[in-house]
N, C-alpha and C positions, 0 to 999 in steps of 0.2 A: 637862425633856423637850427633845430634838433631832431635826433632820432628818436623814435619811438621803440626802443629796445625790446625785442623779442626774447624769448626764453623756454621757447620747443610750442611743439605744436598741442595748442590746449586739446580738439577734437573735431572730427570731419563729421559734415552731416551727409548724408546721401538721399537722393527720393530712392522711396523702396513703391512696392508696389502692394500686396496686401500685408498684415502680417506675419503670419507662419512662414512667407517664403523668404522673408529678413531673418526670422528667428532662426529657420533650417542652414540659410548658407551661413551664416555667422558664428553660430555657436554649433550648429551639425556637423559642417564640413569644416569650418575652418576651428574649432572650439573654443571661440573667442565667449566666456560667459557673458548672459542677457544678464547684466546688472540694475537696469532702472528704467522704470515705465510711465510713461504721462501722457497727457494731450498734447499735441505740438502748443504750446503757447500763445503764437500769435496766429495759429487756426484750428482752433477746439476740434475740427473734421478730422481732423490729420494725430494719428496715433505719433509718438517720438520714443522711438527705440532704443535702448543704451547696449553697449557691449565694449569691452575688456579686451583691447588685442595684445595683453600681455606686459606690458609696460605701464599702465595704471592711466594713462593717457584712455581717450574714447575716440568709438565709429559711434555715431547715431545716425540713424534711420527715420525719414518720416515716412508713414506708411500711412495707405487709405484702402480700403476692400472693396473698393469697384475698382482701381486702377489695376487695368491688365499687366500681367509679368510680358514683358516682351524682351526675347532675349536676342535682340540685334543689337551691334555693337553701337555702344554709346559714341555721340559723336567726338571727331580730334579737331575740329575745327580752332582756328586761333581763339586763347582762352579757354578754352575745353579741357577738362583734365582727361590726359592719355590714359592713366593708369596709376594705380596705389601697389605701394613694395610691404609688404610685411618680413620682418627677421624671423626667422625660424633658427633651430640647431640643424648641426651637422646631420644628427640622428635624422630628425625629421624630412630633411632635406631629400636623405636617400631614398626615405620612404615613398616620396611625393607623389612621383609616376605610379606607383604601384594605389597606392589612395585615392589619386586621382581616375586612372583606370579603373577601378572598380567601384565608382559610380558612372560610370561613362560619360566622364567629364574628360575632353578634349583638352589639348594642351601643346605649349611648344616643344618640349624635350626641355632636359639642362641644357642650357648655356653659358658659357665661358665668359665671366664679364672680365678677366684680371685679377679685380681686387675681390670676387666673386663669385658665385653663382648661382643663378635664376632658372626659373622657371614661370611662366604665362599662361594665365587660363582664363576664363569668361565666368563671371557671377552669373546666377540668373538672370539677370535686365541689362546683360550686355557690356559690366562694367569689367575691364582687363585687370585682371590681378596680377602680381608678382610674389612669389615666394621667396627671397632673396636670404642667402647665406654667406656672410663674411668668410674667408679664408685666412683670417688671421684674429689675433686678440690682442687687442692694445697694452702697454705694459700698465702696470699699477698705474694709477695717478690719473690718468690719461684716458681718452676717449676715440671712439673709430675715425673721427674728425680731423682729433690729430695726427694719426697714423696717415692720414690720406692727404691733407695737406703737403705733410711733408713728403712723401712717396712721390706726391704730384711735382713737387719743385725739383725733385732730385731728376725723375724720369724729364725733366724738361733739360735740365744741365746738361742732363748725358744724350738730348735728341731722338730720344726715342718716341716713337709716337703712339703708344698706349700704354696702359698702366700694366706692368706686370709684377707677379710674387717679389723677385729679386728688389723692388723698388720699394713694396712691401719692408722686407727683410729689414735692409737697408736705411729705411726710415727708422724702423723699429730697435736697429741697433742705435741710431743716432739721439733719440728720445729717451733712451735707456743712459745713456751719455750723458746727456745735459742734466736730465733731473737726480742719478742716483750717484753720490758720491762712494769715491774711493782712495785706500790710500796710496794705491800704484802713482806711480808719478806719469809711467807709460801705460795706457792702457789700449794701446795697440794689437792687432791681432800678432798672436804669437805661434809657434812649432814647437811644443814641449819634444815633442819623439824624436827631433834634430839634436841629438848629445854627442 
């Protein structure tokens, strides 16, 4: 028996409900550009929306223009998807609340994930978004995966029970270690101002 090796996610589809109101929250509110447009495939009825959430990866949308927008939360039932995180910048991030309130889109406030911070609101058909912003940058080479892996083994060593910066750091010193050579022999933290 073998794995079937994955290598990111190609692209989500979503039911939308008419058009314009895919096209509004995707590329309006969130400015993911509408890149490509067809019939859904295997149902000529059904429009298949494209959009760009900034990483060249895709959201598609099947849309129909009778299906009513209904903005109750999509269900969490086992199998159900809770909710989509999208990366934003720092910049953005601060902005959010202030973006978000002046369309009078409701929302959770930031919050604090550790390695993070979020923020939660409702698409129009009820689906939970996330705005999510890393607090740190991986060093060259390296990816947020790795930063977090390791963060995650360290904060288990040391008993801590959630992830925070320091674990962060910490990783990020240790990855910076293993991959980038030096000629110190000691590359130990040191006290130059101690003379």
């Amino acid at each position: 028996m073998r794995k079937i090796q994955t290598q990111g996610v190609h692209h989500i589809t979503l039911m939308g409900a008419d058009r314009q109101t895919s096209i509004d929250f995707w590329e309006g509110v969130l400015g993911m550009p509408f890149i490509f447009d067809q019939p859904n495939l295997d149902d000529p009825e059904q429009g298949h929306l494209y959009f760009d959430p900034g990483d060249g990866r895709l959201i598609t949308i099947f849309t129909k223009e009778d299906r009513p927008v209904d903005p109750q939360r999509t269900p969490t039932d086992t199998g159900c998807v809770h909710h989509i995180a999208f990366n934003v910048s720092k910049a953005s991030f601060s902005q959010a609340v202030e973006r978000l309130e002046a369309r009078g889109i409701g929302h959770s406030g930031p919050k604090d994930r550790g390695f993070m911070d979020s923020i939660y609101f409702k698409d129009p058909l009820g689906l939970l978004i996330e705005l999510a912003c890393y607090r740190f940058e991986p060093p060259e080479g390296h990816r947020h995966a790795d930063v977090m892996i390791e963060a995650h083994r360290i904060r288990v060593a040391r008993g801590d029970d959630h992830i925070q910066e320091v674990h962060l750091a910490d990783a990020i010193e240790l990855l910076v270690e293993r991959s980038q050579q030096s000629l110190s022999e000691d590359r130990g933290a040191k006290n130059p101002y101690r003379r």
